[in-house]
C-alpha positions as CSV (number, residue, x, y, z in Angstrom):
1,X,-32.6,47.6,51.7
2,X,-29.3,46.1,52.0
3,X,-27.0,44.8,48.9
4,X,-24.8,41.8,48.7
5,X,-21.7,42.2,47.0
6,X,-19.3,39.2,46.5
7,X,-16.9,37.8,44.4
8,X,-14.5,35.0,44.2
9,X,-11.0,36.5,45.7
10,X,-12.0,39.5,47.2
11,X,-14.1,40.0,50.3
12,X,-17.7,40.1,50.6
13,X,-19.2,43.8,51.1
14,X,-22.5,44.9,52.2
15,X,-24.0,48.0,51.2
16,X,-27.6,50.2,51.9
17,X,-29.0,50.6,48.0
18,X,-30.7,53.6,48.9
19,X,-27.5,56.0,50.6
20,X,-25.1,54.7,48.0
21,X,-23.7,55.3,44.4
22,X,-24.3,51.8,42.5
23,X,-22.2,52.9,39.8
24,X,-18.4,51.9,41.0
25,X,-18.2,49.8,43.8
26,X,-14.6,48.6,45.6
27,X,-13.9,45.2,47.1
28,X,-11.0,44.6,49.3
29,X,-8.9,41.7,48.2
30,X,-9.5,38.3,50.7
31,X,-5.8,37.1,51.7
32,X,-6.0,33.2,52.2
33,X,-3.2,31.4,53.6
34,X,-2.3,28.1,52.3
35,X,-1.1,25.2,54.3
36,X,2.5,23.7,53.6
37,X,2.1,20.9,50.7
38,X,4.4,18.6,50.6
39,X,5.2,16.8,46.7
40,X,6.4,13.2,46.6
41,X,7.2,11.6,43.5
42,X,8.8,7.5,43.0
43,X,11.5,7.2,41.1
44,X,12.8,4.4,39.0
45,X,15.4,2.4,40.1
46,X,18.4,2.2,38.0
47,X,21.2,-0.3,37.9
48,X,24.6,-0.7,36.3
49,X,26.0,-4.2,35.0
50,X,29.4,-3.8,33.4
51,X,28.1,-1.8,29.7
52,X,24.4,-2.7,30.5
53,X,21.5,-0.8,32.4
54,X,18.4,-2.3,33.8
55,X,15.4,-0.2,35.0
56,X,13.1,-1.5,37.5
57,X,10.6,-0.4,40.1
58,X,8.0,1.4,37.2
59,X,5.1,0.8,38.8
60,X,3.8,4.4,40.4
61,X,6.1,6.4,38.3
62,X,5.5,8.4,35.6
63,X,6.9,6.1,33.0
64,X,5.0,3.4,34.4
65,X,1.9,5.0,34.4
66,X,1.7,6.3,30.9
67,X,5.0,6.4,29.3
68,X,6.7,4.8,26.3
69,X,9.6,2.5,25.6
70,X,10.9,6.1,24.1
71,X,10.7,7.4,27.3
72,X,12.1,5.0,29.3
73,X,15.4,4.8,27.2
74,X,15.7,8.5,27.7
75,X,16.1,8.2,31.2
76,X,18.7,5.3,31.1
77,X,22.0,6.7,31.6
78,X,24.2,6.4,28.5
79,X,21.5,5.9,26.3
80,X,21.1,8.2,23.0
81,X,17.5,8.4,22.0
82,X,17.8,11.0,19.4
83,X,18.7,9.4,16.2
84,X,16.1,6.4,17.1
85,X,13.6,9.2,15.1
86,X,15.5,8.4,12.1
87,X,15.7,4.9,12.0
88,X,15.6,3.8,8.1
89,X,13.0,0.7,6.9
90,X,14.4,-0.3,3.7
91,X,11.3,-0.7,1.5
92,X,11.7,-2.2,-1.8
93,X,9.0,-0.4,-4.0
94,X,7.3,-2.8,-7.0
95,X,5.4,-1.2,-9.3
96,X,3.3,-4.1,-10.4
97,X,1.9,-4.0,-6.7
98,X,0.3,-0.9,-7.4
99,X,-3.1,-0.6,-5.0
100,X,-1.8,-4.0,-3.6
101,X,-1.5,-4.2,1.0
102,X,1.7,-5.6,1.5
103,X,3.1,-7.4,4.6
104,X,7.3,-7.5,4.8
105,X,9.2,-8.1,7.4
106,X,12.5,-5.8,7.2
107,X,15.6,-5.2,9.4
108,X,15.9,-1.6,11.0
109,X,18.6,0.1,9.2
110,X,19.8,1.8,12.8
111,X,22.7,4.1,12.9
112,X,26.2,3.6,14.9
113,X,26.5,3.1,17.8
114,X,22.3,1.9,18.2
115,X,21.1,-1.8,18.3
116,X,17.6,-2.4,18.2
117,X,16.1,-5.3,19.5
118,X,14.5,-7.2,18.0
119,X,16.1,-6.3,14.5
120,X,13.5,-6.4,12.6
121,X,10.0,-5.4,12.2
122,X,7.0,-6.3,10.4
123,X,5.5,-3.3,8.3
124,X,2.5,-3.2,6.3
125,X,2.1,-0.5,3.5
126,X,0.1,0.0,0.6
127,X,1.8,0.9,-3.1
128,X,0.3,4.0,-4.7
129,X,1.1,4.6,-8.5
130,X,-0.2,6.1,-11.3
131,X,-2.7,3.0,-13.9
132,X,-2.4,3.6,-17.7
133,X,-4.7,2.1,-20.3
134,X,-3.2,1.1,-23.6
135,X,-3.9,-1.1,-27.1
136,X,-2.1,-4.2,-27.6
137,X,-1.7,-6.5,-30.4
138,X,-1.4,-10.2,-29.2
139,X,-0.8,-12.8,-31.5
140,X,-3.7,-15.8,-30.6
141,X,-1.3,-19.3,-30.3
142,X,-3.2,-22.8,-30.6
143,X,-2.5,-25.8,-27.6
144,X,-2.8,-28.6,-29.1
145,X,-0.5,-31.6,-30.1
146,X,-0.2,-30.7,-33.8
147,X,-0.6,-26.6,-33.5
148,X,0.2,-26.1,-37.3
149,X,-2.9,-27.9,-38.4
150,X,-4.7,-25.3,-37.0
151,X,-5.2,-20.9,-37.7
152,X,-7.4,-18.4,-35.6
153,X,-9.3,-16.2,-37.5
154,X,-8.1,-13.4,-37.1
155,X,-4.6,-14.9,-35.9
156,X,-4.6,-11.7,-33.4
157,X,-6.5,-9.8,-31.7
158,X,-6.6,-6.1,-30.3
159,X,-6.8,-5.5,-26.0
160,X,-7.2,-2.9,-24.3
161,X,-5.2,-2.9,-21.0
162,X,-4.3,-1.4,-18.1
163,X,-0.7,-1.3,-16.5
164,X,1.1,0.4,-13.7
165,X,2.1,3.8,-15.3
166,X,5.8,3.3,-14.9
167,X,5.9,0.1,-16.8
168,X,3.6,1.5,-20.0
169,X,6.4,1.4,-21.9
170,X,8.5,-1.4,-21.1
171,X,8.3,-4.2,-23.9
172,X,9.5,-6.8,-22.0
173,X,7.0,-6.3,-19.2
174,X,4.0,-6.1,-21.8
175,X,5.2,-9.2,-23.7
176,X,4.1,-11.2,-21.1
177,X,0.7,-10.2,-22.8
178,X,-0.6,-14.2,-23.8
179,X,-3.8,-15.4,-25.3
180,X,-4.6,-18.7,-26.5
181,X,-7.1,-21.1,-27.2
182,X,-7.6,-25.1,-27.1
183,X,-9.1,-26.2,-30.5
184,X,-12.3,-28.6,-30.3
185,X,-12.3,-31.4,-32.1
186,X,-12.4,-31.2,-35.3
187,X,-12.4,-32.3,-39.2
188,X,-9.6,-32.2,-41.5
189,X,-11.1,-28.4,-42.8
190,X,-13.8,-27.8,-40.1
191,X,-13.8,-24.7,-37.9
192,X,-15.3,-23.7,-35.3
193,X,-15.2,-21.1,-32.2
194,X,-13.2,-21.4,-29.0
195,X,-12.8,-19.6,-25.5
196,X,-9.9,-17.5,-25.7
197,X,-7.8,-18.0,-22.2
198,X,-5.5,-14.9,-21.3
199,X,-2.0,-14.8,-19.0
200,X,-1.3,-11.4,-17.7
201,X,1.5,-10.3,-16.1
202,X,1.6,-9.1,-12.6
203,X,-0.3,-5.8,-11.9
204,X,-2.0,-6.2,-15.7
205,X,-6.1,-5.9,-16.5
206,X,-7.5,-6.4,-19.3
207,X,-10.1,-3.2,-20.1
208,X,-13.8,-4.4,-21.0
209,X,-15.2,-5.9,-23.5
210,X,-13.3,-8.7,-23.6
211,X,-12.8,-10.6,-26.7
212,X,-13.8,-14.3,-25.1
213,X,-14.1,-16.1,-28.2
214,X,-12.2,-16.3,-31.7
215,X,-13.0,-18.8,-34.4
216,X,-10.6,-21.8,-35.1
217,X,-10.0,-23.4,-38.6
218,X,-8.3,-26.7,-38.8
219,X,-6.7,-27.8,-42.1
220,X,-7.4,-29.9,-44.5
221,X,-5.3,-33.2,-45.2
222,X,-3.0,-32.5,-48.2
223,X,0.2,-33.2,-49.2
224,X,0.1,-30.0,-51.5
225,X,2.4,-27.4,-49.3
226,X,1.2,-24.4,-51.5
227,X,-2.6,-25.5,-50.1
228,X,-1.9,-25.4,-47.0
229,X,0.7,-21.9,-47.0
230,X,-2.9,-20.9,-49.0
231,X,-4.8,-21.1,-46.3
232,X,-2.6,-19.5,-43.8
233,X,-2.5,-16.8,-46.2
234,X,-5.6,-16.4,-46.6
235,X,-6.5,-16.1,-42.7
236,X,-3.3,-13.6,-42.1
237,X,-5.1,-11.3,-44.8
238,X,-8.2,-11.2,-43.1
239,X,-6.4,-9.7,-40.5
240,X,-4.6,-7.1,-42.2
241,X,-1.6,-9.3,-42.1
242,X,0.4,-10.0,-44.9
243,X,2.4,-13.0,-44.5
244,X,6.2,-13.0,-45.1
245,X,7.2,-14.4,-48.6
């Protein structure tokens, strides 16, 4: 009985099964000669004008093939590539266009000595900031021709909003807050309710529920000024506002 032994490398051995120990076996290692290879590679062609390089002739090389426009400036002569890395986008960050995709077009801030071309890109990018929700106290005004024959009841109204975190406390961003309403038609004295229309600023929700509605009074005809500061009065108290003296 006769045993095979191979294995890539070395050089195949036969042995009898029966008048040998099986336990440690020795191959010789199988020499192979290798014919000459000869390597040939294209190379870009590259061509001097003055200050200005062209490169040509890509096609088959390995730039060609699967390289870059990084690449390719590396091998121009003259040409530093290692700065291009750091090339600065001048973003302008808005925090009312928190969540918001924005598309700019910016110049490349590129240093000395580079010029990009073109010099500018279009960059898309998405502002991420903090939302907080707070109360807010907007006084409800009337559109109408005559808006002092008219009072709200109440005369304001309580929201709950939410604003980019870094302008929760900036007054003059939040008194931008508007809410008003366009009174029906009515009688000297008769009231009614009326949709409430909001204006938010930029980057501004208003919180659910929503106050929609809110009841408008219009006054009676009189000449009698007490009667009619009376009634004014009378709607800022229901309020909890106590109207200046």
């Amino acid at each position: 009985l006769l045993l095979k032994v191979t294995n890539i490398g070395f050089q195949t051995k036969w042995l009898s099964a029966t008048s040998v120990d099986l336990s440690v076996i020795t191959l010789q290692p199988e020499a192979t000669r290798l014919n000459e290879v000869v390597v040939t590679a294209k190379k870009a062609t590259v061509t001097r004008d003055g200050l200005n390089y062209s490169i040509s002739n890509l096609s088959g090389t390995h730039i060609g093939e699967a390289g870059t426009l990084y690449d390719m400036l590396g091998w121009t002569p003259g040409i530093v590539t290692y700065d291009i890395n750091n090339i600065k986008l001048p973003i302008q960050l808005d925090p009312k266009s928190a969540g918001k995709r924005i598309s700019q077009t910016m110049p490349l801030d590129t240093p000395s000595l580079v010029t990009s071309t073109p010099g500018q890109v279009n960059v898309q990018y998405t502002i991420t900031s903090g939302r907080s929700v707070i109360t807010r106290r907007c006084r409800v005004g009337v559109q109408a021709g005559n808006p002092d024959q008219y009072v709200t009841e109440p005369p304001e109204i309580k929201i709950l909003v939410e604003v980019p975190e870094a302008l929760a406390g900036s007054a003059s961003y939040l008194s931008n807050l508007q809410a008003s309403v366009i009174p029906p038609d009515l009688p000297p004295g008769g009231k009614a309710t009326a949709q409430i229309s909001y204006r938010l600023p930029e980057g501004m929700t208003i919180v659910p529920p929503v106050i929609s509605e809110i009841v408008v009074r219009r006054l009676p005809d009189t000449d009698d000024a007490d009667t009619a500061h009376e009634i004014h009065e009378d709607a800022g108290l229901k309020s909890g506002i106590h109207p200046k003296k």
